[in-house]
mmCIF file as Biopython writes it, N, C-alpha, C and O atoms, coordinates in Angstrom:
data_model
#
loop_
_atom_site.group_PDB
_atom_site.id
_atom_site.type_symbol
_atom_site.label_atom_id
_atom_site.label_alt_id
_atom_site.label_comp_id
_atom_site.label_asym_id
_atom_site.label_entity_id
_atom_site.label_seq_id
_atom_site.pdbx_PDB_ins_code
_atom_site.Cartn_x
_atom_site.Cartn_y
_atom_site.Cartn_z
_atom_site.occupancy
_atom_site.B_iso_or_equiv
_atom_site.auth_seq_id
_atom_site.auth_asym_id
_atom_site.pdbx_PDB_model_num
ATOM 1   N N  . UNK A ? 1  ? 33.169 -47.512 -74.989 1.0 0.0 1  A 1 
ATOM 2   C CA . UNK A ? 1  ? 32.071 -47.244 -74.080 1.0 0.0 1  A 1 
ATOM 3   C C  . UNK A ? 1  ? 31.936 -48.416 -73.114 1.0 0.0 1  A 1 
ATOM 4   O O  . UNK A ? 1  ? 32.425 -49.507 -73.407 1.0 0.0 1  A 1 
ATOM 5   N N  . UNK A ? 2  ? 31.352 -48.237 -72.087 1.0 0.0 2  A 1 
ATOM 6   C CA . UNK A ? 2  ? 31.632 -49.354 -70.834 1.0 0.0 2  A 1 
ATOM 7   C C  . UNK A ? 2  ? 29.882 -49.194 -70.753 1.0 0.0 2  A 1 
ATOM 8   O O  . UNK A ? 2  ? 29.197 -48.303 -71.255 1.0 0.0 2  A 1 
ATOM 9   N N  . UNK A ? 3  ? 29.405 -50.466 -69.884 1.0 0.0 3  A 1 
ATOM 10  C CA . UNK A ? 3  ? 28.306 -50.838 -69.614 1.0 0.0 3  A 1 
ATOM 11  C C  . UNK A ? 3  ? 27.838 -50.555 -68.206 1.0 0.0 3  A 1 
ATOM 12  O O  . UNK A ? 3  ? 26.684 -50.450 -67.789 1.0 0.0 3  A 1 
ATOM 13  N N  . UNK A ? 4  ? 29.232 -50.435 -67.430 1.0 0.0 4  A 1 
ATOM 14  C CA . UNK A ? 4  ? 28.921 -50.095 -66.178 1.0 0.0 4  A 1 
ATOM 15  C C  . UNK A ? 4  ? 28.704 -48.913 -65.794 1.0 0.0 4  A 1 
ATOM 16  O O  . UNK A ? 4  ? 29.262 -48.016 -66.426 1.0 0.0 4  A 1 
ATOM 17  N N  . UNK A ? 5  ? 27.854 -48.570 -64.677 1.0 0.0 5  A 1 
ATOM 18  C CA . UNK A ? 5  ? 27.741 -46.840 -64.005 1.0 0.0 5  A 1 
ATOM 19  C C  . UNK A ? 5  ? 28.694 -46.362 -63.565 1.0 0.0 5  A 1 
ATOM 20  O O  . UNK A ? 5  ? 29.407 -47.064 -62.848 1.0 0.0 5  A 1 
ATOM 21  N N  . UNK A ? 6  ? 29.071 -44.944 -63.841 1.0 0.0 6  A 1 
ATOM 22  C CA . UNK A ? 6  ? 30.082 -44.186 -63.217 1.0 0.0 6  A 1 
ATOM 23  C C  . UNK A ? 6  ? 29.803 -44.524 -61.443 1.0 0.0 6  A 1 
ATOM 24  O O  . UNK A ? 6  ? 28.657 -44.640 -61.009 1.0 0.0 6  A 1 
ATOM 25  N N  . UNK A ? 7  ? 31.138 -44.662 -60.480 1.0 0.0 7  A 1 
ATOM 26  C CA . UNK A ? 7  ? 30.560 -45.088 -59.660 1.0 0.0 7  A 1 
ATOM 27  C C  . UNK A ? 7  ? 29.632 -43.735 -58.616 1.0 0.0 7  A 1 
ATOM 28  O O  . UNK A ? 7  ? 28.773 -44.047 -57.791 1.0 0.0 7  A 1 
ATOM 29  N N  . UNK A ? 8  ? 29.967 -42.555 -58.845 1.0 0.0 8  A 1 
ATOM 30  C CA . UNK A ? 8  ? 29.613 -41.543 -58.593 1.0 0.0 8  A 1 
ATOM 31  C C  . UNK A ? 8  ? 27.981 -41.080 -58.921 1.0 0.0 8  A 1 
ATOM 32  O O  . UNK A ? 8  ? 27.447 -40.119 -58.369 1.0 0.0 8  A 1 
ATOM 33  N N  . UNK A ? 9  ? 27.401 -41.840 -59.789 1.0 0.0 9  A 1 
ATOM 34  C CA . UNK A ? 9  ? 25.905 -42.164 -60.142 1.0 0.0 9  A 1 
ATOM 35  C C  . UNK A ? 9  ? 25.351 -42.821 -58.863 1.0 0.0 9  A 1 
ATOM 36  O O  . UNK A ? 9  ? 24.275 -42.678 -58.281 1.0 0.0 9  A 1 
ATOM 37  N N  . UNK A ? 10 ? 26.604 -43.708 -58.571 1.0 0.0 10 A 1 
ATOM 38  C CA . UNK A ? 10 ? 25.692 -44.669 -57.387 1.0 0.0 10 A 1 
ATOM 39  C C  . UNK A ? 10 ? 25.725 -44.244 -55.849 1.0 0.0 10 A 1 
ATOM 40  O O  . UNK A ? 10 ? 25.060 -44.677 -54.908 1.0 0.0 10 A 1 
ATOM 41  N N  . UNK A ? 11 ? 26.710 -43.259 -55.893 1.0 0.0 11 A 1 
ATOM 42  C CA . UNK A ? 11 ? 26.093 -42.876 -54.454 1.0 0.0 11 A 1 
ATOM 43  C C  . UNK A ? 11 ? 25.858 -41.854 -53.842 1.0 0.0 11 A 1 
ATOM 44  O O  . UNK A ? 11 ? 26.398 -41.000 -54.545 1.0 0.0 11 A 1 
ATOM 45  N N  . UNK A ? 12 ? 25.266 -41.184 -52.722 1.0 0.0 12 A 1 
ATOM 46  C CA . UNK A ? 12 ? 24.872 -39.673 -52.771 1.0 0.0 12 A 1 
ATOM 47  C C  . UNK A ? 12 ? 25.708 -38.839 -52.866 1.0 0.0 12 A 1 
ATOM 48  O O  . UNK A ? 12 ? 26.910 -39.038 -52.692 1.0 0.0 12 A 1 
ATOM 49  N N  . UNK A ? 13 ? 24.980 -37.360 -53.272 1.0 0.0 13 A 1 
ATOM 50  C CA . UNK A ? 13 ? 26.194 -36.287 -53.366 1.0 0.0 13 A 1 
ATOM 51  C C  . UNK A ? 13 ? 26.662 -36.068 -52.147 1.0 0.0 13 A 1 
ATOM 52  O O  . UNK A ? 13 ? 27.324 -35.032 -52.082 1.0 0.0 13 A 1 
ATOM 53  N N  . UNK A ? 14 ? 26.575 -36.587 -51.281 1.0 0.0 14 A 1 
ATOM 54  C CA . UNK A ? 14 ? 27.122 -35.652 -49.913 1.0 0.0 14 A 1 
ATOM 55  C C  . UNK A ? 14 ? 28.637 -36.575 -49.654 1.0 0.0 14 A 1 
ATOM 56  O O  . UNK A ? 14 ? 29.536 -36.180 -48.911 1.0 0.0 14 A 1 
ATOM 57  N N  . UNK A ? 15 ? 28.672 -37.847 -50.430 1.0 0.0 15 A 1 
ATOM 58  C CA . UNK A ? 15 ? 30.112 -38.482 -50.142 1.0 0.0 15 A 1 
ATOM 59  C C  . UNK A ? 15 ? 31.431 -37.564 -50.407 1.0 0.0 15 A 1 
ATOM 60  O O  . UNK A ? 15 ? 31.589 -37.070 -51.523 1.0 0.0 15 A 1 
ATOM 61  N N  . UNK A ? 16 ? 32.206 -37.383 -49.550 1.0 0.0 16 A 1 
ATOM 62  C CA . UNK A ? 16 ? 33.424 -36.769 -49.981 1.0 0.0 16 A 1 
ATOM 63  C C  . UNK A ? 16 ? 34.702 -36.937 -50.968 1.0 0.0 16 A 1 
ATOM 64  O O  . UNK A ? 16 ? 34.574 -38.096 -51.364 1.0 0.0 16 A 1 
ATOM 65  N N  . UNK A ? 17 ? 35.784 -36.439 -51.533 1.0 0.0 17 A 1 
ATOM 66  C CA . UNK A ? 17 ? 36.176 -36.921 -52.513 1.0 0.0 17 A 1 
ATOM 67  C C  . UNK A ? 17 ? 37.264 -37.888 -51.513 1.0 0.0 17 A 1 
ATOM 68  O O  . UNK A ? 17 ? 38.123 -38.491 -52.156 1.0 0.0 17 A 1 
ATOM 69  N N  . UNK A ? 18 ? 37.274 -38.006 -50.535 1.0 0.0 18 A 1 
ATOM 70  C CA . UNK A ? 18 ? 38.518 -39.020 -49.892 1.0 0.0 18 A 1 
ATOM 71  C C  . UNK A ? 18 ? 37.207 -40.555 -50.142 1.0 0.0 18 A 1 
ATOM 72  O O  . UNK A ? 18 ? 37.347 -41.604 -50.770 1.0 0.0 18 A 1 
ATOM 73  N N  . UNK A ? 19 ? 36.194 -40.099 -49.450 1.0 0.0 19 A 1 
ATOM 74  C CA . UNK A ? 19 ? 35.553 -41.696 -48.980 1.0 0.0 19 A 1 
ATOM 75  C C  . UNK A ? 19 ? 35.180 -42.098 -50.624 1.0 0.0 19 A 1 
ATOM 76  O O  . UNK A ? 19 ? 34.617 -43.191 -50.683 1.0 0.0 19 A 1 
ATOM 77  N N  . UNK A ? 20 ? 35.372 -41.461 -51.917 1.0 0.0 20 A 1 
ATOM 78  C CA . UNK A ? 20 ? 34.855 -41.693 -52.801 1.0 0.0 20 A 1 
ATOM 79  C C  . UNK A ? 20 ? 36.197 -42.210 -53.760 1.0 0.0 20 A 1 
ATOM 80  O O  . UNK A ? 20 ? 36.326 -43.015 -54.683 1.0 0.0 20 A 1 
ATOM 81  N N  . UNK A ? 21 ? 36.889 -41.515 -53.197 1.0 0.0 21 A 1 
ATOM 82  C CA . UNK A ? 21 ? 38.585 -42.932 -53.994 1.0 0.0 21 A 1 
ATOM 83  C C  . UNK A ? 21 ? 38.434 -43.531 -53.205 1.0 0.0 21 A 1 
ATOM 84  O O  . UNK A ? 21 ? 37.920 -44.578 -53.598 1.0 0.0 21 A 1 
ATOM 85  N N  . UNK A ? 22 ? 38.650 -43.519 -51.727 1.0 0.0 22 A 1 
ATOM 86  C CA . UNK A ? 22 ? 38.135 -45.209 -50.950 1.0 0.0 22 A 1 
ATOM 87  C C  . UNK A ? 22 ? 37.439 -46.377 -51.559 1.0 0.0 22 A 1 
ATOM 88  O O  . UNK A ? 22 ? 37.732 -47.557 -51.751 1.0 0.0 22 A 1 
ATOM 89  N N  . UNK A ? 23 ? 36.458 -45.648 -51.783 1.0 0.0 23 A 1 
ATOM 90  C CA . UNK A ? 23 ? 35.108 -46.583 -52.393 1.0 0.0 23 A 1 
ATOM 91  C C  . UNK A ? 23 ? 35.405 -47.429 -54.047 1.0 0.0 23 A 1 
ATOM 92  O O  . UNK A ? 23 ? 35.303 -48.609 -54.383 1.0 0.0 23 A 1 
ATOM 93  N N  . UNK A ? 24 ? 35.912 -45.837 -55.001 1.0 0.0 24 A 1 
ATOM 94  C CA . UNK A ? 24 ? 36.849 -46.661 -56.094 1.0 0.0 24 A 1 
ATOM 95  C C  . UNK A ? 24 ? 37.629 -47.935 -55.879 1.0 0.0 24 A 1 
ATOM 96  O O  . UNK A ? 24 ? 37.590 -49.090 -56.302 1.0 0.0 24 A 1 
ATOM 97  N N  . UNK A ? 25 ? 38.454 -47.124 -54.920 1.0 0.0 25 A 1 
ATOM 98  C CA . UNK A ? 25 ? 39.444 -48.707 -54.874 1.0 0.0 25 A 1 
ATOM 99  C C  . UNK A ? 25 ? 38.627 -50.181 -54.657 1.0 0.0 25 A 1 
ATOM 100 O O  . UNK A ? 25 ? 38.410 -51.117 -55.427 1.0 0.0 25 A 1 
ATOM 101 N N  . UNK A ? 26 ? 38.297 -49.947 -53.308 1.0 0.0 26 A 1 
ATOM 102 C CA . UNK A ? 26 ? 37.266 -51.590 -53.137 1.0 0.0 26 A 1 
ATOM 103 C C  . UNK A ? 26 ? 36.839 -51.555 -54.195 1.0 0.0 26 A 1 
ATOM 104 O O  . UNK A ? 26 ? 37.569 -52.301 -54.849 1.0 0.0 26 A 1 
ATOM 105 N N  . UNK A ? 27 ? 35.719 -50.954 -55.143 1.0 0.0 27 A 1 
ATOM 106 C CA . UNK A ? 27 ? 35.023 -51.075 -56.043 1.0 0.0 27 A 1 
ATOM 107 C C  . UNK A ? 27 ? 36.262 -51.888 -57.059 1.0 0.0 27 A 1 
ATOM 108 O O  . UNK A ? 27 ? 36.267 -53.119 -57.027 1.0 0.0 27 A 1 
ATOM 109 N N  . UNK A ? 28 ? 37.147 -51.262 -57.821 1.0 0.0 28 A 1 
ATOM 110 C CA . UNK A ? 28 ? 37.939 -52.146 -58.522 1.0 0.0 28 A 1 
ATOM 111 C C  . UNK A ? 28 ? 38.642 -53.488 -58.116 1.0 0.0 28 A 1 
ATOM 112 O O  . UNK A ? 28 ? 38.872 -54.471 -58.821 1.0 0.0 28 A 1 
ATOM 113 N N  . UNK A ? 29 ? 38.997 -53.208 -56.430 1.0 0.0 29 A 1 
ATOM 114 C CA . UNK A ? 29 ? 39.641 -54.498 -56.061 1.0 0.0 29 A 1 
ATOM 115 C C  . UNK A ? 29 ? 38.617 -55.766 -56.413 1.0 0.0 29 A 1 
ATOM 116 O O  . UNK A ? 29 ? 39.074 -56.834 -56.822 1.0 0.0 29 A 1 
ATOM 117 N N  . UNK A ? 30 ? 37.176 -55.549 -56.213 1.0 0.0 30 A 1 
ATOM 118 C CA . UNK A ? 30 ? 35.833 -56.611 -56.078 1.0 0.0 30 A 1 
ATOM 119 C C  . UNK A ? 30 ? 35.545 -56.627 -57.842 1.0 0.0 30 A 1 
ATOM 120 O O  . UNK A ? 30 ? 34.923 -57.487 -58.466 1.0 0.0 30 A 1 
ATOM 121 N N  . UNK A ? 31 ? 35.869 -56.028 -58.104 1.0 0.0 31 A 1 
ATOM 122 C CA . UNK A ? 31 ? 35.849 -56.390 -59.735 1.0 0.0 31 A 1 
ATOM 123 C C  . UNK A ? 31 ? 36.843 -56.998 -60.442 1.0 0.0 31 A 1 
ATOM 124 O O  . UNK A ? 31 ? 36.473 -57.413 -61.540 1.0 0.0 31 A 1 
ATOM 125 N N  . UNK A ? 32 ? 38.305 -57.236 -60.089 1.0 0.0 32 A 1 
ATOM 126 C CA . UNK A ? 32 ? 38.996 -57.846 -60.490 1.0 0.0 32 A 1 
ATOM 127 C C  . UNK A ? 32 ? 39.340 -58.969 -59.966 1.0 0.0 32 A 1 
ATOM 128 O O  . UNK A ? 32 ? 40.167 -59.706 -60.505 1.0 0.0 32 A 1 
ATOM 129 N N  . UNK A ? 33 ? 38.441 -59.389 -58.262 1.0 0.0 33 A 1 
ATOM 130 C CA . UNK A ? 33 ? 38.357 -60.819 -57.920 1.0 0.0 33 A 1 
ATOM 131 C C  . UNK A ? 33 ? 37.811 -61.540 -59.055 1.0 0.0 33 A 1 
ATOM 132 O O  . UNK A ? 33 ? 38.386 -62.512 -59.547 1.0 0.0 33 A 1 
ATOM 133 N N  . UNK A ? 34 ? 36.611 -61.037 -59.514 1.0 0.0 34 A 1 
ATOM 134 C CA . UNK A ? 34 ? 35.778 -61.972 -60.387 1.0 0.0 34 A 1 
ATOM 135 C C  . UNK A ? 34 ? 34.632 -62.096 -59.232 1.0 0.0 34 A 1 
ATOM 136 O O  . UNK A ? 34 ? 34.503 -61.789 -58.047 1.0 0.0 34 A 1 
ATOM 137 N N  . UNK A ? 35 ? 33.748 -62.829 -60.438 1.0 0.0 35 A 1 
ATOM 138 C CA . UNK A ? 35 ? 32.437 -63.058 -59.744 1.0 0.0 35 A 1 
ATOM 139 C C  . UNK A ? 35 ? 32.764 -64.637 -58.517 1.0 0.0 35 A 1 
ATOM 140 O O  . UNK A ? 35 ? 33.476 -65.615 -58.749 1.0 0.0 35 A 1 
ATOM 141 N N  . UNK A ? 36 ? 32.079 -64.386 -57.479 1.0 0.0 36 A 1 
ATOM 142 C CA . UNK A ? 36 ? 32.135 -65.952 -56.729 1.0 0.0 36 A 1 
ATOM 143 C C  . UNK A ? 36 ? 31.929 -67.220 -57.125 1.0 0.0 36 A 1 
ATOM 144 O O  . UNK A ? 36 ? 30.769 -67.352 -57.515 1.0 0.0 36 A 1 
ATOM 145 N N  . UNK A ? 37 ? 32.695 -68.418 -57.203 1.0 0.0 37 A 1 
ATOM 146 C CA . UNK A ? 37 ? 32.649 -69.621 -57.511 1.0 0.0 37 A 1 
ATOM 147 C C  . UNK A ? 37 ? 30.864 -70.043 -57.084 1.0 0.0 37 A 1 
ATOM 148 O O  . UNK A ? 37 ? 30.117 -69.746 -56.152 1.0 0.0 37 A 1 
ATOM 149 N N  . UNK A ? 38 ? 30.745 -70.840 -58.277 1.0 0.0 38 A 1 
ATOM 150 C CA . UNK A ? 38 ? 29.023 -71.097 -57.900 1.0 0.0 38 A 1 
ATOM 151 C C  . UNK A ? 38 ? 29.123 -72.276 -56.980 1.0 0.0 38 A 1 
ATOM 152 O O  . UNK A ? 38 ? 30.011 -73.056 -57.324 1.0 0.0 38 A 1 
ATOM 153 N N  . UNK A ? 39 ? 28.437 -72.633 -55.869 1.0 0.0 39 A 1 
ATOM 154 C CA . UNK A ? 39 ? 27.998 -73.301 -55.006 1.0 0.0 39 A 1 
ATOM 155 C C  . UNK A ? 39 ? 27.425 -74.352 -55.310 1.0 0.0 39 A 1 
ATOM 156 O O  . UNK A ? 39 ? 26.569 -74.371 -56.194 1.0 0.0 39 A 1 
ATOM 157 N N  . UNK A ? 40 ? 27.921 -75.811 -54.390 1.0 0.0 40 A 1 
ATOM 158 C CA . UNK A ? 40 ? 26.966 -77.079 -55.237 1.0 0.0 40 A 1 
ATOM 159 C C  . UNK A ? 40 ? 25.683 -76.586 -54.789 1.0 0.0 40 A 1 
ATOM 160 O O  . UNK A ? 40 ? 25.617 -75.665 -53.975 1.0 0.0 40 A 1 
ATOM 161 N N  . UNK A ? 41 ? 24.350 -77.317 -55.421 1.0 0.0 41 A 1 
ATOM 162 C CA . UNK A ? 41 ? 23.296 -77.091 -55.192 1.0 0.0 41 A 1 
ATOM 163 C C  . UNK A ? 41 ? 22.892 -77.534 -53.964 1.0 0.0 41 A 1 
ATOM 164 O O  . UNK A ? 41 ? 21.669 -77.487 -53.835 1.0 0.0 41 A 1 
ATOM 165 N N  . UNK A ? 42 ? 23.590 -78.015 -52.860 1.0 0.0 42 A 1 
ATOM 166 C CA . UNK A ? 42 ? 22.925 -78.726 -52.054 1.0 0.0 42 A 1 
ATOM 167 C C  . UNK A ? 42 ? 23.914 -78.226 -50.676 1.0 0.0 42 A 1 
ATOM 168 O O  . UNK A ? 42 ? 24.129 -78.986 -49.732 1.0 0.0 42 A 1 
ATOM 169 N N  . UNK A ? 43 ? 24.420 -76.915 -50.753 1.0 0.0 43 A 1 
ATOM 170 C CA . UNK A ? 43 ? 25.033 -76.203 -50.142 1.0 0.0 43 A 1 
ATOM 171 C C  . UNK A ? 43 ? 24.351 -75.696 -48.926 1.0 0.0 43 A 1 
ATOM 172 O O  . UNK A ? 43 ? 24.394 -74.467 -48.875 1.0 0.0 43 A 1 
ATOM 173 N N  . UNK A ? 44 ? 23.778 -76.217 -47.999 1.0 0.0 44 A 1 
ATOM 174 C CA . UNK A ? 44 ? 23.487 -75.613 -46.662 1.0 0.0 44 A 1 
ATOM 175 C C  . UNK A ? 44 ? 24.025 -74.370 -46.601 1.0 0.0 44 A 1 
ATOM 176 O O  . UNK A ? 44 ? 25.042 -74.355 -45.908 1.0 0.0 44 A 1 
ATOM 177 N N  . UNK A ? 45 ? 23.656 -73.079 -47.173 1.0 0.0 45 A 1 
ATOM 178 C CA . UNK A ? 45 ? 23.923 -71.393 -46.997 1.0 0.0 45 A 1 
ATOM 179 C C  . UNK A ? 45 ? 23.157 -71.183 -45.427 1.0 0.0 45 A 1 
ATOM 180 O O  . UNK A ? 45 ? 22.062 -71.655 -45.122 1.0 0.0 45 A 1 
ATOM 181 N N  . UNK A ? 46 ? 24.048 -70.345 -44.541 1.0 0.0 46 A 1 
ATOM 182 C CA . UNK A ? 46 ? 23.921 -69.712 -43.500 1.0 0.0 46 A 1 
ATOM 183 C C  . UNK A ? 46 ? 24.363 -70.562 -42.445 1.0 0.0 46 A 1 
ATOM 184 O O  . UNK A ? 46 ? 24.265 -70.142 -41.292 1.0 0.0 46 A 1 
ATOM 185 N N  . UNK A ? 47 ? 24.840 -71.709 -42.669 1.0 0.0 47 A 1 
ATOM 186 C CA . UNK A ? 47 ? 25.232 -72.354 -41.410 1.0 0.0 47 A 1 
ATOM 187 C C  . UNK A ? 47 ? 27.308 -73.123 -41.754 1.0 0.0 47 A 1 
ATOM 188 O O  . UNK A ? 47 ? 27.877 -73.599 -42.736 1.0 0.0 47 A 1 
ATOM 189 N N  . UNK A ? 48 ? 27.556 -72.943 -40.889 1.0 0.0 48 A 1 
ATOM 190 C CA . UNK A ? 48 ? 28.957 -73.813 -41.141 1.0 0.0 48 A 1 
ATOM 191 C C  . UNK A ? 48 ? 29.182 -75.388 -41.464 1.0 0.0 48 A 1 
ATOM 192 O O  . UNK A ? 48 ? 28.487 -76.316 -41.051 1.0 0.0 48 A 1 
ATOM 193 N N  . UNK A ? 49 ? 29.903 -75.435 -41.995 1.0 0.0 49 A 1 
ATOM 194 C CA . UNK A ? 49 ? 29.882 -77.114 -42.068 1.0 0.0 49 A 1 
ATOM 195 C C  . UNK A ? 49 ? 29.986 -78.057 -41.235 1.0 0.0 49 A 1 
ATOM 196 O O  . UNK A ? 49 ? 30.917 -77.739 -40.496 1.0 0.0 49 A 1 
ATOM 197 N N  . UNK A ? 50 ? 29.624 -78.911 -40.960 1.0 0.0 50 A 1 
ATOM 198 C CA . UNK A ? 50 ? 29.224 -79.410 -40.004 1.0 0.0 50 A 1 
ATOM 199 C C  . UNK A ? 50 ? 28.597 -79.245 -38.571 1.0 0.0 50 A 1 
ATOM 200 O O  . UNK A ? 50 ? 28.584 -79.984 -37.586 1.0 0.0 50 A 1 
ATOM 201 N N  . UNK A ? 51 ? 28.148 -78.154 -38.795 1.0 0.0 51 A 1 
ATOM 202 C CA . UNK A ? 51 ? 26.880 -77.791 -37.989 1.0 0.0 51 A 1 
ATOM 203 C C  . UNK A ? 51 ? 25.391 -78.597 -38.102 1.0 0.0 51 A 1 
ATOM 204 O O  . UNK A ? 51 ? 25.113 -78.687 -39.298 1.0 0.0 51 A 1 
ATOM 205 N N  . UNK A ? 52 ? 24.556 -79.087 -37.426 1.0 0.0 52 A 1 
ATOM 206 C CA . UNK A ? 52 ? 23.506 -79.306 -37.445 1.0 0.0 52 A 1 
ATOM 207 C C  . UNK A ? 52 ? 22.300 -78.556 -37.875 1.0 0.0 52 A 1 
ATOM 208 O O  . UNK A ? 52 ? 22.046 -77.493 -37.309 1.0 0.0 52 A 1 
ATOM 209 N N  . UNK A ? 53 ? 21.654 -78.932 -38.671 1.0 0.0 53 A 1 
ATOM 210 C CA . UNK A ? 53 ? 20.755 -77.984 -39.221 1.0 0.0 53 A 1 
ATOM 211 C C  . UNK A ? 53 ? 19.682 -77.921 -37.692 1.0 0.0 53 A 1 
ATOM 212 O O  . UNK A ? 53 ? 19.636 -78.603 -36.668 1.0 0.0 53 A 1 
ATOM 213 N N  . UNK A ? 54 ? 19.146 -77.087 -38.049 1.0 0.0 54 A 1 
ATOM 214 C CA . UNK A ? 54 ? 17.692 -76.595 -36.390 1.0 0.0 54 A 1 
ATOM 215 C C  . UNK A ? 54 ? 16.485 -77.663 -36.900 1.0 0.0 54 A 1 
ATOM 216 O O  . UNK A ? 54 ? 15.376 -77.384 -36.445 1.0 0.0 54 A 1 
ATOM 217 N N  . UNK A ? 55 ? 16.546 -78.824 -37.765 1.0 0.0 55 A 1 
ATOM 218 C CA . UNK A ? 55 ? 15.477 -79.626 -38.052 1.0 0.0 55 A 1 
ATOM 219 C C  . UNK A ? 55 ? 16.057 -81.472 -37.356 1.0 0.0 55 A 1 
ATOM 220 O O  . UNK A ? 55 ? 15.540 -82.578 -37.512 1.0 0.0 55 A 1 
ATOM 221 N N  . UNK A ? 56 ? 17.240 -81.055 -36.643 1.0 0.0 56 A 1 
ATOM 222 C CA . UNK A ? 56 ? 18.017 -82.352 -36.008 1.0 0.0 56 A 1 
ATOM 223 C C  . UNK A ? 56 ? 17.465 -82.818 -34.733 1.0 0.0 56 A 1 
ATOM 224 O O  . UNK A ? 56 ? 17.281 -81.943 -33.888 1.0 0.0 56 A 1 
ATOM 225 N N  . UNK A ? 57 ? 17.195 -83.906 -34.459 1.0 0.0 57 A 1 
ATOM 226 C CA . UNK A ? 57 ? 16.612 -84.190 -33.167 1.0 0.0 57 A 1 
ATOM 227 C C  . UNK A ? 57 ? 17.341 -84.054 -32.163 1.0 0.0 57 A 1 
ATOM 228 O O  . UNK A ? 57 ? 16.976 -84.625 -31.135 1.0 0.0 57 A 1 
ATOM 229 N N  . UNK A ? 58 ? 18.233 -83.487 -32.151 1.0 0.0 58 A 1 
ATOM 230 C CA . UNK A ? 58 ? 18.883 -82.884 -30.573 1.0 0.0 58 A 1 
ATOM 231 C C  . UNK A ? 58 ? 20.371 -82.308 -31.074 1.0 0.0 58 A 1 
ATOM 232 O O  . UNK A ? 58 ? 20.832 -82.468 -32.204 1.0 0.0 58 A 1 
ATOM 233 N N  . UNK A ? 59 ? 21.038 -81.575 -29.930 1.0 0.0 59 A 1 
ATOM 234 C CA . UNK A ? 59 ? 22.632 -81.580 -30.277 1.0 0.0 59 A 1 
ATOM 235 C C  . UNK A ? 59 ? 23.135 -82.025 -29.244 1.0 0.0 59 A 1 
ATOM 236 O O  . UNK A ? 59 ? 22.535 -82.192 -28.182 1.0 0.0 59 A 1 
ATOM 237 N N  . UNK A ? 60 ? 24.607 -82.323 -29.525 1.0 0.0 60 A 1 
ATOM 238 C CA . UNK A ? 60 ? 25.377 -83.325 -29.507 1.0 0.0 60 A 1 
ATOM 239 C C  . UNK A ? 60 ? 25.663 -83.028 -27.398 1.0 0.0 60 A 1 
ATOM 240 O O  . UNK A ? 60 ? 25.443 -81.877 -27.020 1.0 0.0 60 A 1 
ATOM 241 N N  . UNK A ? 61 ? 25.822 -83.402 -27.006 1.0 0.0 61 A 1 
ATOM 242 C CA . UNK A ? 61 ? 26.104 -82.896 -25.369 1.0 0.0 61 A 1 
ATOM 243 C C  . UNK A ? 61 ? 24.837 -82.613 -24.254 1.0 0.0 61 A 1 
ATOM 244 O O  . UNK A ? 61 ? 24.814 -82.820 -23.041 1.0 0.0 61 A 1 
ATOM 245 N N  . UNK A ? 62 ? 23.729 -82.016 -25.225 1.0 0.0 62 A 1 
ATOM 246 C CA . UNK A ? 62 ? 22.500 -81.217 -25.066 1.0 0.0 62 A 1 
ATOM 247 C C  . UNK A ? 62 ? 21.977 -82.737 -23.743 1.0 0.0 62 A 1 
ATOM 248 O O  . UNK A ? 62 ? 22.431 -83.831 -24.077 1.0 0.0 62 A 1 
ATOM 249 N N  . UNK A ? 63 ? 21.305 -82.729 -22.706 1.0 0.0 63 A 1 
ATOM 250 C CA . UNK A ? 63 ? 21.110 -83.637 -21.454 1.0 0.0 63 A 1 
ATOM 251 C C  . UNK A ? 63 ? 19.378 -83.861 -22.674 1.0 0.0 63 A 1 
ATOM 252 O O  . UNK A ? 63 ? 18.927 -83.201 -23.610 1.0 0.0 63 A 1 
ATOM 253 N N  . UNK A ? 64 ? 19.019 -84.874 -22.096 1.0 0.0 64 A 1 
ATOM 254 C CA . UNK A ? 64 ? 17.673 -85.434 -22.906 1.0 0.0 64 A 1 
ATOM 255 C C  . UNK A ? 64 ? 17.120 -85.289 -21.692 1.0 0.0 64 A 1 
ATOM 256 O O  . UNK A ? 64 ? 17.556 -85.533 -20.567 1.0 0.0 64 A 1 
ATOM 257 N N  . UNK A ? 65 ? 15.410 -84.570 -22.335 1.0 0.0 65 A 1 
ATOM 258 C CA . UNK A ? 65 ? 14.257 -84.540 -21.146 1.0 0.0 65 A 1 
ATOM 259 C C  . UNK A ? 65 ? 13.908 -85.165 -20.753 1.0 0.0 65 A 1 
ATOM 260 O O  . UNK A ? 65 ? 13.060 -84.954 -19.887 1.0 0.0 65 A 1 
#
């Protein structure tokens, strides 16, 4: 017995049987990545690295008032 939902529980009846092996597949491909590596805690999420956070007193080029 498995713990997980049939994936056909999870989405409406009106999906077709093509977009619904579509969906299988990703669905297994994202399950056999594994879950995502955890993040240090001090991971600035939503911005790139070395980007300036929007709390920086100016950016870099930006002419001063």
């Amino acid at each position: 017995m498995t713990d997980r939902p049939d994936l056909r529980d999870l989405l409406p009846d009106d999906v077709g049987p093509d977009e619904l092996a579509r969906l299988a597949r990703v669905h297994e491909l994202l399950v056999s990545a594994g879950a995502p590596a955890e993040l240090p805690p001090r991971t600035p999420i939503g911005r790139a690295a070395g980007q300036p956070s929007s709390s920086s007193a100016g950016r870099a080029g930006a002419p001063s008032p």
